[in-house]
C-alpha positions, 0 to 999 in steps of 0.5 A, a space after each residue: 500500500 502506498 503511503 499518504 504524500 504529506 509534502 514535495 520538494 521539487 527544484 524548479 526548472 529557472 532555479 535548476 537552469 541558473 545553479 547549473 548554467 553558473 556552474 557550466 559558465 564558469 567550467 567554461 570560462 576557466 578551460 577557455 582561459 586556460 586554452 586562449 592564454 596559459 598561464 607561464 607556470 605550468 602548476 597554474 594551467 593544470 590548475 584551471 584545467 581542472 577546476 574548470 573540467 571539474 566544474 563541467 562534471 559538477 554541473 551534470 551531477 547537479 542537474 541529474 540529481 536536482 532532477 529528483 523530487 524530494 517526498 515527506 510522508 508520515 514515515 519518511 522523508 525519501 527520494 521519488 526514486 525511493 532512496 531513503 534520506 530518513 525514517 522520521 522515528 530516527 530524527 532528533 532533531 530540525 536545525 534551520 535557524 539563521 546560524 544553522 550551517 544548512 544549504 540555501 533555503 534548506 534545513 538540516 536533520 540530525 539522525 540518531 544513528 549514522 547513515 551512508 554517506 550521501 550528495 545530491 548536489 543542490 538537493 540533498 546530502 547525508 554525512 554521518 548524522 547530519 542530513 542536510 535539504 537544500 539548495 537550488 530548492 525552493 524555500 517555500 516547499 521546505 519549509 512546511 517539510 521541516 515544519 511538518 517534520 518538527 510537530 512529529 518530533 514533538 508529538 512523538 515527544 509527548 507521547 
């Protein structure tokens, strides 16, 4: 039987298409300095090669990955895909406070138990405890998530 959908996180396409092609631009931008004016050292030149085909690879996994959409249910927060990013029974804790090292428009969950490590860039990430939502999403879709997510803590709590 499937599960009740509570909320959807999705990266809409303008927020995808700005994060990527700034990505691309500059993954461009730097092999195409490195190609029209090398720099005399060659450290520096293998410098911009790489950082510039590293930002190319970059964008690709992040319009793969932000291709995805996020779903809460009353158990678990999880991939459309069905990649588990975690069990609400396992949450400890919602940190999205001002300060909070979070992703743009996003928040962090801290896990009771560490998982694998995991990166969905401009969407998510899981490192150890941590699971961090976030990124080129939308602030208005994770925000009732991790609203949504607090009351179940807090209702578990009271139980």
């Amino acid at each position: 039987m499937k599960e009740r959908e509570l909320a959807v996180i999705e990266a809409s396409t303008p927020r995808r298409l700005i994060g990527v092609g700034s990505m691309m631009g500059l993954g461009a931008m730097l092999l195409y300095l490195a190609l029209t004016s090398p720099p005399a050292n060659i450290f520096w030149h293998m410098f911009l090669m790489a950082m510039g085909g590293g930002s190319l690879v970059l964008g690709q996994f992040t319009w793969r990955a932000t291709g995805e959409a996020l779903i809460l249910t009353e158990t678990e927060l999880r991939e459309r895909s069905g990649t588990v990013l975690a069990r609400l029974d396992d949450v400890e804790r919602v940190e999205r406070g001002m300060f909070a090292m979070k992703p743009s428009n996003g928040f962090n969950l801290v896990l009771r138990q560490s998982g694998a490590r995991v990166w969905r860039p401009g969407l998510w990430w899981r490192l150890g405890r941590k699971v961090a939502v976030g990124g080129v999403t939308s602030g208005s879709q994770t925000r009732p998530v991790a609203d949504i997510i607090q009351l179940k803590i807090q209702e578990r709590a009271g139980r």
